[in-house]
N, C-alpha and C positions, 0 to 999 in steps of 0.2 A: 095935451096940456091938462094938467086935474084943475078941478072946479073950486078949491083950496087957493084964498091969498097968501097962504105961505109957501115958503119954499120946501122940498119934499124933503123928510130925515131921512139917509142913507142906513139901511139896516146894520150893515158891519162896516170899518172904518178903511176896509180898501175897495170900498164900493166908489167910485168918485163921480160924481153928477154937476154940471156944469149948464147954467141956462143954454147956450148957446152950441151945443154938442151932445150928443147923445151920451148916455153913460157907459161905462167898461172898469173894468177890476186892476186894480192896479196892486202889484208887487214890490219889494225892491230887490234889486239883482246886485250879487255880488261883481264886481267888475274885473277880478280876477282868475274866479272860478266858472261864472254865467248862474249860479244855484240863486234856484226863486226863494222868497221867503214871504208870507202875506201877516206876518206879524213887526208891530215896530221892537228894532234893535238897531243896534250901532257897531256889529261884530258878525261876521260871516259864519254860522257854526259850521258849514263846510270845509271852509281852509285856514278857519282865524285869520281872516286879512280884518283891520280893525279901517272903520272910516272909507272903506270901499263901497257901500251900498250906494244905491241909486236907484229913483224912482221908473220902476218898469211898467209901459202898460203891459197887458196881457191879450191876447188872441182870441176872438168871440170865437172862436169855434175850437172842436177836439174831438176825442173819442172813449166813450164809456169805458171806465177798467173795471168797476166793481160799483155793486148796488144790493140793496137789500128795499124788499117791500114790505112797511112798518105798518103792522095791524092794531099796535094800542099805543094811545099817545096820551095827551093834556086834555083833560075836557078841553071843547071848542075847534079844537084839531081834528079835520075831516079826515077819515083811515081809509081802505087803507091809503098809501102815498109812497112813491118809490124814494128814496134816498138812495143818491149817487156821488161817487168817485168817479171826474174827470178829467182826463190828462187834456191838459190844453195844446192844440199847436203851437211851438215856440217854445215851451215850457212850461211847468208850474203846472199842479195839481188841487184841483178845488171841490168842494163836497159840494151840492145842494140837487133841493129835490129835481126829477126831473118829468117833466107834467108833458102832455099831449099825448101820451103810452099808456096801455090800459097796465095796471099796477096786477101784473100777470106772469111769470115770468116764463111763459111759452112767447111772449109777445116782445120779449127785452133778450137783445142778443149784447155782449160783452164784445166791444170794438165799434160798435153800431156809431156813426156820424152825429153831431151833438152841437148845439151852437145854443149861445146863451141867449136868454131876454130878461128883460127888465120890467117887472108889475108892478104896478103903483097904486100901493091900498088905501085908500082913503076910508078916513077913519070921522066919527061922530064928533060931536062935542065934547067936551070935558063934561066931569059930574058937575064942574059949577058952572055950564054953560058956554064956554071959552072957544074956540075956533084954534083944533089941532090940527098940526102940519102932515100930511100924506107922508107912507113910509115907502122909498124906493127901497125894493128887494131883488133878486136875484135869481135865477132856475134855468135847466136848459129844454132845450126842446129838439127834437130832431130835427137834422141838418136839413136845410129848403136852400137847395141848390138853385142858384138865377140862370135860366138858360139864354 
């Protein structure tokens, strides 16, 4: 739980967090075709079926297709840091960094097993002193098989 009486802002808007459930990325799926989409619309650009979307969760786990290791970024931005492209099982491809790897890529194999987690930054006060809400985000980590 964070240390914040508020509730935690979701970094992008298919992030879905729920007190009582863990969090997961949520899609919608054409019901026609099966094509993921993580943006809102109301049109399949797949097959133009119009009003077929439907809210899909998505599969905490997958496998790295592509990544690149960013060595200049934003001030504040710790470098370097992998950013990844991952195909989810089930479906649906999602970018975001992917941490517990050393940012190497003798160390990062392409197909490599990948499962998502969820960090919760908690963040300072406002300049006028105010009590801001933690922000849940998003990343993967290599796959931790339960034996």
């Amino acid at each position: 739980m964070n240390g914040s009486a508020l509730p935690p802002k979701c970094v992008v808007p298919f992030l879905r967090s729920f007190p009582s459930e863990e969090p997961y990325l949520e899609a919608l799926g054409c019901q026609r075709c099966d094509k993921l989409f993580l943006d809102a619309r109301r049109h399949c650009a797949a097959c133009g079926a119009r009003d077929a979307l439907a809210p899909t969760r998505l599969q905490q786990t997958g496998q790295l297709h592509a990544y690149t290791v960013v060595h200049r970024s934003l001030p504040g931005v710790k470098v370097p840091y992998i950013s990844a492209l991952v195909d989810l099982d089930g479906g649906g491809t999602v970018k975001g960094n992917l941490l517990e790897v050393a940012p190497d890529p003798s160390a990062i194999q392409i197909g490599m097993r990948v499962q998502l987690t969820y960090p919760l930054i908690e963040r300072g006060p406002s300049a006028t002193g105010e009590s801001r809400a933690p922000i849940l985000s998003y990343a993967f980590v290599p796959e931790r098989r339960s034996r």
